[in-house]
C-alpha positions as CSV (number, residue, x, y, z in Angstrom):
1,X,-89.1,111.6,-161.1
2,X,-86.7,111.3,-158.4
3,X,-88.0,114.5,-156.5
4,X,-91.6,112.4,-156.7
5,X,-89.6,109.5,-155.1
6,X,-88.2,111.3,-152.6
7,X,-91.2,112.8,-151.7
8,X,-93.0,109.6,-150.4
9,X,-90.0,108.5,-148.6
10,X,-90.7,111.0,-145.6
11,X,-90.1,114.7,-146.0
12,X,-86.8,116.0,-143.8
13,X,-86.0,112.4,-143.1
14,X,-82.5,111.5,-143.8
15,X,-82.1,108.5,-147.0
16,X,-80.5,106.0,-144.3
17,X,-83.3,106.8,-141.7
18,X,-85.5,106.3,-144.6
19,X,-84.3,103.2,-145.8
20,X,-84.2,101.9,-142.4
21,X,-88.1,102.3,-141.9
22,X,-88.7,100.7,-145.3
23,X,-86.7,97.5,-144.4
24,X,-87.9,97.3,-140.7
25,X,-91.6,97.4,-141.8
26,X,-91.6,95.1,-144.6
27,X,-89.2,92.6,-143.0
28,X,-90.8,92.3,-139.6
29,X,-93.3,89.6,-139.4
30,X,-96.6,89.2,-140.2
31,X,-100.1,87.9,-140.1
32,X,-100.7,86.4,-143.3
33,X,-103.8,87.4,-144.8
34,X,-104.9,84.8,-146.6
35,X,-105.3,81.5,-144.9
36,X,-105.1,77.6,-145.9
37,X,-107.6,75.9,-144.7
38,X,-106.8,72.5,-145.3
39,X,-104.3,69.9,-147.2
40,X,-103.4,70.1,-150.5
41,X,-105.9,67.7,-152.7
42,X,-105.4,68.5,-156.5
43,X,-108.0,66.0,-157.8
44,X,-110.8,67.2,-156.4
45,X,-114.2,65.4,-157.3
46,X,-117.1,67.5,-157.6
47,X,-120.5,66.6,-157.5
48,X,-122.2,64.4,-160.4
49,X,-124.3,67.6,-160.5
50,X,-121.3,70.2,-160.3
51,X,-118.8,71.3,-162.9
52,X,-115.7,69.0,-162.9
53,X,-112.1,69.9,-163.2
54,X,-111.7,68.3,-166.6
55,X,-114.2,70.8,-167.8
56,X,-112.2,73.5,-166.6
57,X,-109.1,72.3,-168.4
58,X,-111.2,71.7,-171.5
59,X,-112.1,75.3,-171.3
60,X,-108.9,76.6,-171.1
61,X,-107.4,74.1,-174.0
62,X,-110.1,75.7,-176.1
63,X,-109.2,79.1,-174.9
64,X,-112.9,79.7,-173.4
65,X,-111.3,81.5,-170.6
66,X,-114.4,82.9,-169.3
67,X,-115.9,80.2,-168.5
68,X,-113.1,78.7,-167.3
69,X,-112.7,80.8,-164.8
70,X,-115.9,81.1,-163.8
71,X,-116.0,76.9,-163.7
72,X,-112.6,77.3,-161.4
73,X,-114.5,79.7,-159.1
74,X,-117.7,77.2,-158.6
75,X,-115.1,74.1,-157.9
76,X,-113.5,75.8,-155.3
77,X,-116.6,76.6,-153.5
78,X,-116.3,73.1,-152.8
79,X,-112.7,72.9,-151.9
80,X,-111.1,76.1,-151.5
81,X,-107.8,74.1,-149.9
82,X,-106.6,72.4,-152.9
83,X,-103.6,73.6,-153.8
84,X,-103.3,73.1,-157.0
85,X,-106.9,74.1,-157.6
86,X,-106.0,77.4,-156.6
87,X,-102.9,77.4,-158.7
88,X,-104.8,76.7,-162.1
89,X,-107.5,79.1,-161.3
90,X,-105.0,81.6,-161.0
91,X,-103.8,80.7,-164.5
92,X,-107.0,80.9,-165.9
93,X,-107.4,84.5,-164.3
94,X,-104.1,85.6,-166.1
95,X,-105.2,84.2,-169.5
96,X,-107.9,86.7,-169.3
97,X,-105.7,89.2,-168.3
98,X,-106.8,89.6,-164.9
99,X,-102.9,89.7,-163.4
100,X,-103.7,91.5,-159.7
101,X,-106.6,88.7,-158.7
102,X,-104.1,85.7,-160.1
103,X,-101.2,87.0,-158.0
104,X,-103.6,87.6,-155.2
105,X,-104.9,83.6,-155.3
106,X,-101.3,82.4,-155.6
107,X,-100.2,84.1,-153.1
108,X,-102.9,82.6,-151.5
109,X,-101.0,79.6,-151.4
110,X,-97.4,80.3,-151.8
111,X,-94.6,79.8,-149.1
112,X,-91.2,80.3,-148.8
113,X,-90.1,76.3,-149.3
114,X,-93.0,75.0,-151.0
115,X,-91.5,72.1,-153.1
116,X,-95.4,72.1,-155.1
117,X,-94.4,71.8,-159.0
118,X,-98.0,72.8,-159.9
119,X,-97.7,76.3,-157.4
120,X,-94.2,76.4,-159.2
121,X,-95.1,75.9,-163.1
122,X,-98.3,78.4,-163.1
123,X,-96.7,81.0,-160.9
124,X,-94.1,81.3,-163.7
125,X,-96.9,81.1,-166.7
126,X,-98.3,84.0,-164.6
127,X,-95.2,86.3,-164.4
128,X,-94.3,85.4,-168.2
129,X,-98.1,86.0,-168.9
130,X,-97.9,89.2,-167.5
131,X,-94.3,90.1,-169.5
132,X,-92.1,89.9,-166.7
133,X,-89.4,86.7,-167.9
134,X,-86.9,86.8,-165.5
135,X,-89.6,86.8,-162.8
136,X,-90.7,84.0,-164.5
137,X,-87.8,81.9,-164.6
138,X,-86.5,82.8,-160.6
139,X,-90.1,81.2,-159.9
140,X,-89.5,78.1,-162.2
141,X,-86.6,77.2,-160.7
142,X,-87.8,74.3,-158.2
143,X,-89.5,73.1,-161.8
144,X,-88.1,69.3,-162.4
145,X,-87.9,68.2,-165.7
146,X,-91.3,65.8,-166.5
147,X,-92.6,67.4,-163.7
148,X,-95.1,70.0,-165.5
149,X,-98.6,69.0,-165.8
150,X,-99.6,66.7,-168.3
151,X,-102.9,68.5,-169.6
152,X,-101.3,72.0,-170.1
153,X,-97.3,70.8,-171.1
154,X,-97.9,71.3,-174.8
155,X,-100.5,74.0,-174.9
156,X,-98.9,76.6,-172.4
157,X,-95.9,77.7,-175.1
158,X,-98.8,78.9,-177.8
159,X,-101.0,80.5,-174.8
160,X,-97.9,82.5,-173.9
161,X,-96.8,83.7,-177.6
162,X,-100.9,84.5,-178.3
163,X,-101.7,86.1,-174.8
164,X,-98.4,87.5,-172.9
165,X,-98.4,91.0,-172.5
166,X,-96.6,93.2,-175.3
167,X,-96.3,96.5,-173.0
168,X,-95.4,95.0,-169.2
169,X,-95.1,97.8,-166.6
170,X,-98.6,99.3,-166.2
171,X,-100.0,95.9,-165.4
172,X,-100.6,96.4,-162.0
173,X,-100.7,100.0,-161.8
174,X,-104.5,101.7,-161.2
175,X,-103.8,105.1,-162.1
176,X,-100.3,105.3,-163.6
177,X,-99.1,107.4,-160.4
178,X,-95.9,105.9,-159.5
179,X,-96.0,107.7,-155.9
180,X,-99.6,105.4,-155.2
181,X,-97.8,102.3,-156.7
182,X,-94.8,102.7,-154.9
183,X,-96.7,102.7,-151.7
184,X,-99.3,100.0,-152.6
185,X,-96.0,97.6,-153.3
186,X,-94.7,98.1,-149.7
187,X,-98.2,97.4,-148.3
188,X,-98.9,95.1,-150.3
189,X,-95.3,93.3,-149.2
190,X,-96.4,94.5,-145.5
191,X,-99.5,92.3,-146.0
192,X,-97.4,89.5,-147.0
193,X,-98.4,89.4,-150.3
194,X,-95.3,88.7,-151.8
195,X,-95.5,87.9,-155.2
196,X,-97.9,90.9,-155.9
197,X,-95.6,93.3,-154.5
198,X,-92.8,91.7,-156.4
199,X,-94.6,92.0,-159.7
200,X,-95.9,96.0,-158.9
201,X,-91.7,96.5,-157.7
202,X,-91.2,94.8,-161.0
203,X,-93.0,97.7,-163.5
204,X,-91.8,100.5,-161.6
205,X,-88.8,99.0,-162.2
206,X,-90.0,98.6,-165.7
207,X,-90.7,102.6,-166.3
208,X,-87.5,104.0,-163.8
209,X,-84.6,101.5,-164.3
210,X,-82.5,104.0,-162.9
211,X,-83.9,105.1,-159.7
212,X,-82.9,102.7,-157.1
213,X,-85.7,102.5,-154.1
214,X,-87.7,100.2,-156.3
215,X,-85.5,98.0,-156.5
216,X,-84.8,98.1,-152.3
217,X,-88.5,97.2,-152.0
218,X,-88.4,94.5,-154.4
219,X,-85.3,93.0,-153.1
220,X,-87.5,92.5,-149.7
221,X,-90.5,91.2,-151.2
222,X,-88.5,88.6,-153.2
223,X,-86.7,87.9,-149.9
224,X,-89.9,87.6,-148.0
225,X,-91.0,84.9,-151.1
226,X,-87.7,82.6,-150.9
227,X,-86.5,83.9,-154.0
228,X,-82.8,85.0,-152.1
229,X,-80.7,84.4,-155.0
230,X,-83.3,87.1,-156.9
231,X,-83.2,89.3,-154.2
232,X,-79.2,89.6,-153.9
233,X,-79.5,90.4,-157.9
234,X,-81.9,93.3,-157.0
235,X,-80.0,94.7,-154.4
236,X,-76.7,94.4,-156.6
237,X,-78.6,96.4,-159.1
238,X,-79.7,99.3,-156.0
239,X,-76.2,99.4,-155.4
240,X,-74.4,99.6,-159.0
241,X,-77.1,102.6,-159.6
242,X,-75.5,104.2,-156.6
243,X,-72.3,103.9,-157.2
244,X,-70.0,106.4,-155.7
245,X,-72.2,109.0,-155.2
246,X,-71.1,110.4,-152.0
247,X,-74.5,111.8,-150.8
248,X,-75.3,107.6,-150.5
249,X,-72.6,106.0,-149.4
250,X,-74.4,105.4,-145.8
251,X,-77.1,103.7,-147.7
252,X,-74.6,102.3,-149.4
253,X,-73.2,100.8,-146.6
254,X,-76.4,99.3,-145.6
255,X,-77.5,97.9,-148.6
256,X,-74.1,96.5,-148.5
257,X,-74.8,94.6,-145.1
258,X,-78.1,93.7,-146.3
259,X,-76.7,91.8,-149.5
260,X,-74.3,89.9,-147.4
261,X,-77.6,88.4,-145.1
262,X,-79.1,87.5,-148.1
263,X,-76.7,86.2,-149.7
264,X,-75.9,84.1,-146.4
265,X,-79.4,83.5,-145.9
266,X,-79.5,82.3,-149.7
267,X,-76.5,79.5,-148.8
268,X,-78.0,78.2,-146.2
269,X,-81.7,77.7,-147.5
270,X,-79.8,75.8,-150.8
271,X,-78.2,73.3,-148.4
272,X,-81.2,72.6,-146.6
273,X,-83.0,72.5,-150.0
274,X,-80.2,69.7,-151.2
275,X,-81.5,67.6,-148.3
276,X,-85.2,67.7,-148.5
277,X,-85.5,67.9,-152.3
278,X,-84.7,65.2,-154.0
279,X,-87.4,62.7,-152.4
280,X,-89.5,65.7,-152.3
281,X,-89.7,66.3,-156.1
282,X,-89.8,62.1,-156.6
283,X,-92.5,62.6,-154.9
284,X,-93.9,65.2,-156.8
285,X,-93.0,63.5,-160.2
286,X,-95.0,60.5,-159.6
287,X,-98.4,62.5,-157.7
288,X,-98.1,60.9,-154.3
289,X,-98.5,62.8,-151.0
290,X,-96.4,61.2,-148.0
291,X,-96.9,61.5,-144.5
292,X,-95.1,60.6,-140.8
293,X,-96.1,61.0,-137.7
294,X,-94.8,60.1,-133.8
295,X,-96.2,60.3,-130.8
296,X,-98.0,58.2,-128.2
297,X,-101.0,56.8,-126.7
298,X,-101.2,57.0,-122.3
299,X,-103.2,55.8,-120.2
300,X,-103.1,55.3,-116.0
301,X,-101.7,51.4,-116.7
302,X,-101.0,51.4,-120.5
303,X,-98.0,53.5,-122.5
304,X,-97.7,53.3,-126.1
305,X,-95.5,54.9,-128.2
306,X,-95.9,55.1,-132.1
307,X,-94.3,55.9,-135.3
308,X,-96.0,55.9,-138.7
309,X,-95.4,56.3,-142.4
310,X,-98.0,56.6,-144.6
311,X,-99.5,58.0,-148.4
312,X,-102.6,59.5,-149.5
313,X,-105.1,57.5,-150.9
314,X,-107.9,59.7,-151.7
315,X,-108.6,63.6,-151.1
316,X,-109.0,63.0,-147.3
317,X,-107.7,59.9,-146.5
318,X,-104.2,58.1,-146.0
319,X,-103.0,54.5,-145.4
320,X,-100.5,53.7,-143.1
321,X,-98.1,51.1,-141.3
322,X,-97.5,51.5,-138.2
323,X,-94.7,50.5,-135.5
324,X,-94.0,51.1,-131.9
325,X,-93.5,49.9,-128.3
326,X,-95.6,49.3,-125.4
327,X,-95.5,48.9,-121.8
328,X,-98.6,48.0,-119.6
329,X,-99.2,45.6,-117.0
330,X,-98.3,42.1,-118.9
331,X,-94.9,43.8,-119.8
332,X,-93.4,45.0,-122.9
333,X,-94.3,44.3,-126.7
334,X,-93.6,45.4,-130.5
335,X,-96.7,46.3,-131.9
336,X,-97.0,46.7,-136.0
337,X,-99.9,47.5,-137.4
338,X,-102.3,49.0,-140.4
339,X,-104.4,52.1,-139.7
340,X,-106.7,54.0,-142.4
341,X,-107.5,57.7,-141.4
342,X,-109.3,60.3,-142.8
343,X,-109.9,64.2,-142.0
344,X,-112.6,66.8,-142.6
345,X,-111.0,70.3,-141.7
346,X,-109.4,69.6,-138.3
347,X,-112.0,66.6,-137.0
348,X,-110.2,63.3,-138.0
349,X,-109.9,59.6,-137.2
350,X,-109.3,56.1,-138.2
351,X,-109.2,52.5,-137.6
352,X,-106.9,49.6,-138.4
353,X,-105.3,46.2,-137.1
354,X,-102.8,45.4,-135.7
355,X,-100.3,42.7,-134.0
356,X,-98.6,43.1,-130.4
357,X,-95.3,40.6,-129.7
358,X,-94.4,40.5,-126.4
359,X,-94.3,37.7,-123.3
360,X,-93.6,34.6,-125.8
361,X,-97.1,35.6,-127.9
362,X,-98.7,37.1,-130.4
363,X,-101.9,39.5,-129.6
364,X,-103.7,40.7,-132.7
365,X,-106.2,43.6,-132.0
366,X,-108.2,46.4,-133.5
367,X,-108.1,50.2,-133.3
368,X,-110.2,53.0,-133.7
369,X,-108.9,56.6,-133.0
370,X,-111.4,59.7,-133.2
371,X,-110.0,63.4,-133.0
372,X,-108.3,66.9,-133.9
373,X,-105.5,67.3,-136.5
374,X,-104.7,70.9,-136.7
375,X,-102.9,72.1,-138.8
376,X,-99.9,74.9,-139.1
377,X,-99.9,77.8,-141.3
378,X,-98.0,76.0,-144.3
379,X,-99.9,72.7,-144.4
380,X,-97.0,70.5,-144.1
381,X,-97.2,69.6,-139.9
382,X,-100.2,68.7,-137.6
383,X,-100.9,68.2,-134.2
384,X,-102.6,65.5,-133.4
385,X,-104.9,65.0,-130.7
386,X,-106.8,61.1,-130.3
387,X,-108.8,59.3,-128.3
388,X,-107.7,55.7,-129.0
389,X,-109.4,52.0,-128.0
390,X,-107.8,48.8,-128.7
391,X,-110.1,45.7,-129.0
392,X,-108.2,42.4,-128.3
393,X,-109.3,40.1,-131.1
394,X,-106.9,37.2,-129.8
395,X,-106.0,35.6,-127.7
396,X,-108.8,35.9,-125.4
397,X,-109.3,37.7,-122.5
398,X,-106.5,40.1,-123.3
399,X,-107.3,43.9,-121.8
400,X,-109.2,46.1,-123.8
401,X,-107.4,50.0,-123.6
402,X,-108.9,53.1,-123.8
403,X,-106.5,56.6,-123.7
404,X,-105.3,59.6,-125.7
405,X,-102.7,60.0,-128.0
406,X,-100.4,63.3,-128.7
407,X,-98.4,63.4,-131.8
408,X,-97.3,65.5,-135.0
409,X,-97.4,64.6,-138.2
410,X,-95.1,65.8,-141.1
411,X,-96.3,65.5,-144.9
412,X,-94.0,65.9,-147.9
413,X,-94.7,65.6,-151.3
414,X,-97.5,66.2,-153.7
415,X,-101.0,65.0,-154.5
């Protein structure tokens, strides 16, 4: 077995050249294949003609798989962005056994310091699904207690003792050839799908505990997924499996230097986890998606500059107060106001009232704002592009304004 091993890893090539290329490759960046394409909703609500989610869930409580998964499928026709959506289909594909397609959706929607309980909890039903537990609990770590979902909590223990896979390790093989699979894991990690490549690592692993290139490649792909306490484990284990042997000892060396970054890395991701988390996961706990935003609203006589702090109220749209400063031709003012927006894909807009104080007086006005919101990669940040127009309401004969607004906006939590 460790001839066949050898074998893929480039004939005549030295080991440290070798293991070189296999780091470089999967460690530089890459396009992610699989997109997100808008917010995350997790209450979608289909169409009184549709299938709706609480059928779905009834299915899988009555462990109707099949047609759970098929009524997953036809929801997210209508909104493939959801996040959890995609998380619970992904369930309902491992129920049935159908481990490579699951992994493929949640990775789908997994990043690095995603703080989603939902993306969280099913990840690690999948992994303990498919018989791999300690893969299981590395992903159910950011899991808060009261957290899991109310509609699965007390059914998911009895779904994994009835359905978990007795034999895990050929899984995610399609031929049994552990040359092929070795290869399809480091594309696969290449490609950015993570938490396949960590689960195909994870039954070679499985059937050659003692050859220690799997684990290398593993140790990337769980350090590719945020999982760098994981990943330092795996690399430990490459290295205890070399040992002393002298014909290693300059991979050695850089497996060595490797496990010191990650371990580094691993530090410095906790502390900013320690900052971010706490309101995060309140947030989480209680369903409530959060956003802020600054930026500001010019014109050739008219500067306004805003900040705002707002929550979800329905799949698309948010409520939010908002505060700022302006300077225009009658002077300063503090302006505080109300705005309800809304978005469909990166077209948004919304409209509100507000209160300027500035000059001894009070100037109350409303505001409509039409434009682009795009969004980054990870869904949690927008740019935002307006046109905005203010309509004095009083005092009259106060200046109507017209101009365009550039901010970002930040969202944290969960819906």
């Amino acid at each position: 077995m460790i001839n066949k091993i050898r074998i893929l890893k480039f004939p005549g090539v030295q080991e440290k050249a070798c293991i070189f290329l296999i780091i470089l490759a999967l460690t530089v960046p890459t396009v992610t294949i699989y997109g997100h394409d808008n917010d995350d909703r997790t209450s979608a609500k289909p169409e009184k003609s549709g299938p709706s989610l609480d059928a779905a869930r009834a299915y899988i409580i009555s462990e109707d798989f099949s047609r759970a998964v098929s009524t997953y499928a036809l929801l997210l026709q209508k909104d493939s962005a959801s996040v959890s959506l995609n998380a619970e289909y992904a369930y309902a594909l491992a129920l049935n056994g159908i481990y490579d397609a699951a992994l493929a959706r949640l990775d789908r929607i997994w990043t690095p310091n995603s703080y989603s309980t939902d993306v969280h909890f099913f990840t690690s039903q999948v992994f303990a699904l498919m018989g791999y537990d300690m893969l299981a609990i590395e992903a159910g770590k950011k899991i808060v207690a009261g957290s899991t979902p109310a509609w699965i909590s007390s059914a998911a223990p009895g779904f994994l003792e009835n359905y978990r896979d007795r034999m895990p390790g050929d899984n995610m093989s399609s031929d049994g050839d552990v040359v092929s699979d070795f290869r399809a894991a480091n594309r696969l990690a290449a490609q950015n799908y993570n938490l396949m490549s960590i689960a195909m690592f994870e039954g070679i692993i499985t059937g050659y505990p003692n050859e220690y290139l799997p684990y290398v490649g593993s140790s990337i792909a769980l350090e590719k997924a945020g999982m760098y306490e994981k990943s330092a484990e795996t690399i430990e284990q490459a290295l205890a499996i070399i040992g002393k042997n002298s014909e290693h000892q300059e991979v050695k060396q850089m497996l060595e230097a490797r496990l010191a970054d990650i371990r580094g890395r691993h530090l410095t991701e906790g502390e900013k986890s320690n900052t971010v988390l706490p309101a995060t996961l309140k947030a989480d706990a209680k369903g409530r998606r959060m956003l802020a935003y600054a930026g500001g609203m010019f014109s050739p006589s008219y500067i306004s500059l805003t900040g705002r702090l707002g929550t979800f109220i329905s799949n698309a749209g948010s409520l939010s107060a908002d505060f700022g400063v302006t300077s225009g031709g009658s002077g300063a003012s503090l302006n505080l106001g109300i705005m309800n927006f809304f978005r469909q894909k990166v077209l948004a807009g919304g409209y509100g009232l507000g209160v300027g104080f500035g000059g001894g007086s009070a100037t109350f006005n409303v505001k409509i704002s039409v434009g682009f919101s795009i969004m980054n990669k990870d869904k949690n940040s927008s740019w935002d592009i307006f046109f905005d127009g203010q309509q004095p309401l009083a005092p009259k004969g106060s200046a109507t304004t017209v101009g365009m607004s550039i901010g970002r906006s930040v969202y944290f939590g969960s819906r």
